[in-house]
C-alpha positions as CSV (number, residue, x, y, z in Angstrom):
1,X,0.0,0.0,0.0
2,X,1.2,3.7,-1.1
3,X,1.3,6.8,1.1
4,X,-0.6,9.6,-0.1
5,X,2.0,12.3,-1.4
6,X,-0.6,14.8,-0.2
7,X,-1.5,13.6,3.4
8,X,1.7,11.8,4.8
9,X,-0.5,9.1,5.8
10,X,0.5,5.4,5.7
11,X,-2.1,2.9,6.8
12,X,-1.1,-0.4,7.9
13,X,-2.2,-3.8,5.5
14,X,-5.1,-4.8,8.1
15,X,-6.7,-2.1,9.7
16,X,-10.0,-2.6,11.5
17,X,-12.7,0.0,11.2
18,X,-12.3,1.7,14.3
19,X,-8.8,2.2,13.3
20,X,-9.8,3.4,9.6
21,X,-12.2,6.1,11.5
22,X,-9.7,7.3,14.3
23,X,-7.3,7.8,11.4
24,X,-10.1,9.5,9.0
25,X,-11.0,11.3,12.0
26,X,-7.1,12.8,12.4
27,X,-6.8,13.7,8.6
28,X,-10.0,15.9,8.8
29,X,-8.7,17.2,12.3
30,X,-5.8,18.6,10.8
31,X,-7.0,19.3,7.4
32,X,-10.2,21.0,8.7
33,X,-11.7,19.6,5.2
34,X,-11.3,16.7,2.8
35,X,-12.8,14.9,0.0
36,X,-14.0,11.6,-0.3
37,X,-11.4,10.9,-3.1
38,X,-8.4,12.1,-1.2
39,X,-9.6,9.8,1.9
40,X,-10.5,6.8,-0.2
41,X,-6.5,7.3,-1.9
42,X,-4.8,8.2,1.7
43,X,-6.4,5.3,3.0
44,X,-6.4,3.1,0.4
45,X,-9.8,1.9,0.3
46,X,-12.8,2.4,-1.6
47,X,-14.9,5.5,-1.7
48,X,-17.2,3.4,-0.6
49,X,-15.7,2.8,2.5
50,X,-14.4,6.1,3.6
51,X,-18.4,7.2,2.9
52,X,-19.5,4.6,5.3
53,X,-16.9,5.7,7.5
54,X,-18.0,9.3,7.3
55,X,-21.3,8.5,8.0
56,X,-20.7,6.6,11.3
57,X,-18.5,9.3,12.4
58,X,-21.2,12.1,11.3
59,X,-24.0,10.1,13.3
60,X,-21.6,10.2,16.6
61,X,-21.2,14.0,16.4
62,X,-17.3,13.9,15.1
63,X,-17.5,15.5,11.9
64,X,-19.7,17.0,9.1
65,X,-20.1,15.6,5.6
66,X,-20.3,18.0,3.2
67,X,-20.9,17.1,-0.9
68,X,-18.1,14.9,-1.7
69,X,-16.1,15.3,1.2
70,X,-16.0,16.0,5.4
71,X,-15.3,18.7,7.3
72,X,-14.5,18.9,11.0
73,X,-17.8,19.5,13.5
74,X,-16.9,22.4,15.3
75,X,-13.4,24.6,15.8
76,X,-11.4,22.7,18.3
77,X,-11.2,24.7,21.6
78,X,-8.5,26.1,23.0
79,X,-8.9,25.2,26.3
80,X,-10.6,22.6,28.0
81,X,-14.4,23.8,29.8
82,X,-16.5,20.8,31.2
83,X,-20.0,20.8,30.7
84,X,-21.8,23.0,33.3
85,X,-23.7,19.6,34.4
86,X,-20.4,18.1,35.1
87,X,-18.4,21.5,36.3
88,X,-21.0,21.9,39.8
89,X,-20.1,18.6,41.1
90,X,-16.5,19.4,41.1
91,X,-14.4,21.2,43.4
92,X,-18.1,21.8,45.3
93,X,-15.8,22.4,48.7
94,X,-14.2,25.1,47.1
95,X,-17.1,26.7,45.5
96,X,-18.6,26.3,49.0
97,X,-15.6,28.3,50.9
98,X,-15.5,31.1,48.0
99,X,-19.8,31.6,47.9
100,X,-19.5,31.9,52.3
101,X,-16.1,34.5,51.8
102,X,-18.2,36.3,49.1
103,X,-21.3,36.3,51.7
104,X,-18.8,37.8,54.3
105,X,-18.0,40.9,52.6
């Protein structure tokens, strides 16, 4: 199997799907966009494939297709925020201590 001049990728002879997508999922991660073509070459599989690919990792929220190609979900975040669900149960000792210093004043 060849390495795609264009993407410096070099998939091994056997790769399992989850592999195929976390690898699909890096190229459009740097890339920010790609087409189907490029994906199906740099992967060496069908078009097929990398579509079926694209879809699954569409459906979990990882990327977008666009006509003939994928592009990446959202701009990847500079820093790391939890979700606000998940951000009050931590450090609620803390948050407790600051709320009763602010209440002092």
């Amino acid at each position: 199997m060849r390495r795609h001049r264009l993407l410096n990728v070099h998939p091994p002879q056997e790769v399992i799907p989850a592999q195929r997508r976390a690898m699909i999922l890096d190229i459009v991660r740097t890339r920010g966009a790609i087409s189907i073509r490029d994906l199906a070459q740099a992967m060496g599989t069908s078009a097929s494939t990398v579509r079926r690919d694209l879809e699954h990792l569409q459906a979990s929220g990882y990327l977008r297709r666009a006509h003939g190609g994928a592009l990446i979900a959202c701009a990847p975040l500079s820093t790391f925020e939890p979700a606000q669900s998940v951000a009050a149960g931590l450090a609620h000792a803390q948050k407790r201590a600051i709320g009763q210093a602010a209440a002092a004043l």
